[in-house]
N, C-alpha and C positions, 0 to 999 in steps of 0.2 A: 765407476761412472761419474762421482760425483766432481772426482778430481779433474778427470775432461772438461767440466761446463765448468767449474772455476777456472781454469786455461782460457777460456774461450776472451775471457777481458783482456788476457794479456797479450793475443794473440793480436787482437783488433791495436794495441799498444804497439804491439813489434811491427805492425805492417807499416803503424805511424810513423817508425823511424825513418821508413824507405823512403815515405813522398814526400810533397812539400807541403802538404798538407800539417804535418805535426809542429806544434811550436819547438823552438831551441831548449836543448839544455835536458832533453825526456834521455830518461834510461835509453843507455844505447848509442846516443847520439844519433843524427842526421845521415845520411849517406847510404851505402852496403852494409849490413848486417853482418860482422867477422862473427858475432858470440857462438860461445858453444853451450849445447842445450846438457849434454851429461857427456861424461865419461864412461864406455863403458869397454873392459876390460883393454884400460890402455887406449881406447879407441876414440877419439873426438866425434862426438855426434854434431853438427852445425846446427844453427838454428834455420836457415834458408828451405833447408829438404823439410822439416817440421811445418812451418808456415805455410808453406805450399801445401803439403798433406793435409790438415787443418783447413783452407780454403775448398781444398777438392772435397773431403769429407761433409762438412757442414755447409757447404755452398752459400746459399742467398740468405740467411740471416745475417752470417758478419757480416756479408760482403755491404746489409744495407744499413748495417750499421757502423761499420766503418767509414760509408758514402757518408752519410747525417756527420760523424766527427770531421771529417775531413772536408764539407763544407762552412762548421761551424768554424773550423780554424781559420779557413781564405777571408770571411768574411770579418773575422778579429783581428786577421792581419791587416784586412785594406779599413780596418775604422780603426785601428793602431786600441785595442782591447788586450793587453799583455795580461799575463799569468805570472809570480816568478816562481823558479824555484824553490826560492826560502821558502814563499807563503805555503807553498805544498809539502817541503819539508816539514815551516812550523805543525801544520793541519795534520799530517801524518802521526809526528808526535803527539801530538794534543791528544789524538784520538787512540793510539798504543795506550796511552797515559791512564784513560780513563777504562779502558780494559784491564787494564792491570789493577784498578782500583775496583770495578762491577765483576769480573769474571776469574778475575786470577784471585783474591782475596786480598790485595795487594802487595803481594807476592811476585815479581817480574823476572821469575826464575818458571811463571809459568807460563808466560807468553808465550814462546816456541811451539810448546804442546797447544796452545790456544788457534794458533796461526795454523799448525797442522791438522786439528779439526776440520779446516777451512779450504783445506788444498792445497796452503801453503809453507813456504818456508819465509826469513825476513825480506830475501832477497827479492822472489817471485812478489809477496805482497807489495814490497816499495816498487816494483815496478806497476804491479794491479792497481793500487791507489793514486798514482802518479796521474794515469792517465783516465780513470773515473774524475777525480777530484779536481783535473785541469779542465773535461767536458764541464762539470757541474759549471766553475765559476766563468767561465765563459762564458755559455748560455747565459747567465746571472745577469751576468757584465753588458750583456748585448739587449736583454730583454730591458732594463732600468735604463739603456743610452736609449730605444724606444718607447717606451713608456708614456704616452702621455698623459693628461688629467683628464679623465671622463667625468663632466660635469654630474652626471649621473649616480656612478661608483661614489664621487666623492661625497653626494648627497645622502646616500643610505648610511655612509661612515657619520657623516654628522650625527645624522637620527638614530643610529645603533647609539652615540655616544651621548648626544645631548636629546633624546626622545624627541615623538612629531612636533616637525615645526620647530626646535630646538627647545622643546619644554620639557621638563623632566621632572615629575608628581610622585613625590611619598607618599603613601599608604598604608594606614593599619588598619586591618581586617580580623572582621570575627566570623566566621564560617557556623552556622545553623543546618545542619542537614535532616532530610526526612526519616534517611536511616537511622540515624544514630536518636531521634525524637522517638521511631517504633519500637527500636530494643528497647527505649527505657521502659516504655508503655506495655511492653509485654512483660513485663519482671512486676507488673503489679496487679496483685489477683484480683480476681472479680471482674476487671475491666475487660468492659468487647471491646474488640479489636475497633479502631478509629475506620472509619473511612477516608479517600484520599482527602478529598475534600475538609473531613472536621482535622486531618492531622493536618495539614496547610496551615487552618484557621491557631490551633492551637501552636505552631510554628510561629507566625505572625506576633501571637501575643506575645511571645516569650522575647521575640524581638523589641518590641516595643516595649516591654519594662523593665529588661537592660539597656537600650537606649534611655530611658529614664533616669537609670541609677545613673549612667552618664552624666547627664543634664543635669543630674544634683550635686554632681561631685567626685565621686566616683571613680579611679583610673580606672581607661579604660584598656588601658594595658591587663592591668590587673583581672579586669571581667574577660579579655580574650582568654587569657592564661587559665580561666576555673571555666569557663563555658564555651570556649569553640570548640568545634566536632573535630576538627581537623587538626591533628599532631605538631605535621609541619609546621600551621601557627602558629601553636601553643608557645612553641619551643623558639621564636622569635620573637616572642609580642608581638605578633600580627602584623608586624612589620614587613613587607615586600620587599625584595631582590628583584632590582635590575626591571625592576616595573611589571613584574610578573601578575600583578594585576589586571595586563591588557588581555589576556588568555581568559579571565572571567567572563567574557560574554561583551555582546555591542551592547545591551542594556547596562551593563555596571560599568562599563568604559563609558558610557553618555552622560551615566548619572554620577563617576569620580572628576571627567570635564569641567561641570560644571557648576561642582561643588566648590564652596569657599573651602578658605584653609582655617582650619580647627572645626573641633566639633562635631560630634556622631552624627551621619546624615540618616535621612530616611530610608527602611531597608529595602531591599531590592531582594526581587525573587530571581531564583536561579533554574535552571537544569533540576541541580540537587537541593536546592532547600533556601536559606534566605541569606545572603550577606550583610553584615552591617558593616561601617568603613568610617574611618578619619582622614580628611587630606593632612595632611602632619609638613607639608614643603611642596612649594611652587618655585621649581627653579628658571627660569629663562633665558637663550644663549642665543644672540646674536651669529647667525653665517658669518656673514661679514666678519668676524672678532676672532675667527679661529681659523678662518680660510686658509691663511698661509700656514699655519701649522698643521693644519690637514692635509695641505697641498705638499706639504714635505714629507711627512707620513707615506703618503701616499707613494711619492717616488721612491723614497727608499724603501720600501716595503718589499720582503724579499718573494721572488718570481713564484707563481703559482706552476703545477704538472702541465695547466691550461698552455698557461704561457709562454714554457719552456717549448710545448709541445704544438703552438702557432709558429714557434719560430726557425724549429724544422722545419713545417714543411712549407712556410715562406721562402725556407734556402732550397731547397728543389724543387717546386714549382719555380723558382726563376730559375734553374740551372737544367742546361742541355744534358741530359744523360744519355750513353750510347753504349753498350755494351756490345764489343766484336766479341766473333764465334775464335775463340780459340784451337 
């Protein structure tokens, strides 16, 4: 069975030779179909009685998937969107190539057996891939000649790249949590248990005379690495990725705002326990300055499923379909 549903691409491929629908130059050529599908004893099987079988068995799947390529082709013909064969050649290879290096051990005495896992042989796959790989840049081709700039789109790309407003804040942070202040507190005898409230109070100070040692001198790299609660930052120097400090909460994002650069600020409570913080860089990035480089980004930027799959069925929602009763 499985070798059937790998047929089924190449099938959609043979049917392309027939119309006018498939670009020049595909497995097969253009026209009548002469191939012949096997031999079998002495006996030429065609491919024409296949295809047909294959249509009548599987009905309305290829049938709507071969509709989608054979609209995607009219419409790269009439906005002159070519394909070549080289490119599909080269891409073919490229991609043998690296099979041979991930699957075969780079050994290309195993590809064969590799391809027949698959349902194939070289011949069957250069024709599979032909016309997968020709839909793909198509679509590509036709989705970037549409494309235009969503003021919008391109404004969340700034800010992923240059933070809100095109400002972008370093941080190093020391993490204080409640948990990790009560297991200490239980490992020493005698002591009752805190309430929420005195373990807060007792969080708070420890804050405050690490900030201290700060203010006297102190790295404060060095006090994240022997006293925050949290691993992650240990193992950074409290140093933030990628602004990951906006995920702290609206109170520790208001209170990093509008902090100057350098200098342990005052600590801020959390969820879990008390953060203390350094703005360590204040960067700022004019729109304006990067616009056109974003705006080329943006176009070449390769097609999303979304937008591959707006652009089917833009080609048949504008196209007459009619299917006679045969």
């Amino acid at each position: 069975m499985r070798t059937m549903f790998l047929a089924l691409p190449a099938f959609l491929g043979l049917a392309g030779c027939l119309s006018g629908g498939a670009g020049p130059g595909g497995p097969g050529g253009p026209g009548g179909d002469d191939r012949v599908l096997a031999v079998v004893d002495g006996e030429e099987l065609p491919v024409e009685p296949y295809r047909l079988w294959l249509s009548d068995t599987y009905g309305k799947p290829p049938r709507e998937d071969y509709l989608d390529l054979w609209l995607l082709e009219r419409e790269a013909r009439r906005r002159g969107v070519v394909v070549t064969q080289e490119e599909l050649e080269g891409a073919r290879e490229e991609l043998l190539e690296k099979w041979v290096r991930e699957r075969c051990q780079g050994d290309p005495g195993l590809l064969d057996a590799e391809l027949g896992r698959q349902g194939h042989d070289r011949g069957s796959f250069r024709r599979w891939f032909h016309w997968q790989k020709r839909r793909e840049l198509l679509a590509h081709r036709l989705v970037l000649l549409d494309r235009g700039v969503e003021p919008e789109r391109l404004k969340q790309r700034f800010e992923k790249l240059y933070g809100p407003g095109g400002v972008r804040t370093g941080v190093r942070l020391l993490v204080l949590t409640r948990a990790r202040l009560s297991l200490e507190l239980s490992r020493e005898s005698n002591r009752p248990t805190p309430t929420a409230a005195e373990l807060d109070e007792l969080l708070l100070g420890r804050a405050e005379s690490l900030r201290a040692r700060a203010a006297a001198g102190e790295s404060f790299e060095n006090l994240i690495r022997a006293e925050s609660s949290d691993l992650s930052v240990v193992k950074t120097g409290g140093l933030c990725r990628d602004e990951e400090w906006r995920l702290r909460g609206a109170a520790f994002v208001a209170a990093v705002e509008r902090a100057p650069l350098g200098g342990v600020q005052a600590p801020v409570i959390t969820s879990s326990g008390i953060d203390l913080f350094e703005v360590v860089s204040r960067v700022k990035t004019e729109f304006d300055d990067v616009q056109e480089s974003l705006t080329a980004e943006h176009a070449s930027q390769a097609p999303s499923l979304d937008e591959v799959a707006a652009l089917a069925l833009r080609l048949r929602t504008a196209a007459r379909i009619e299917f006679p009763v045969n």
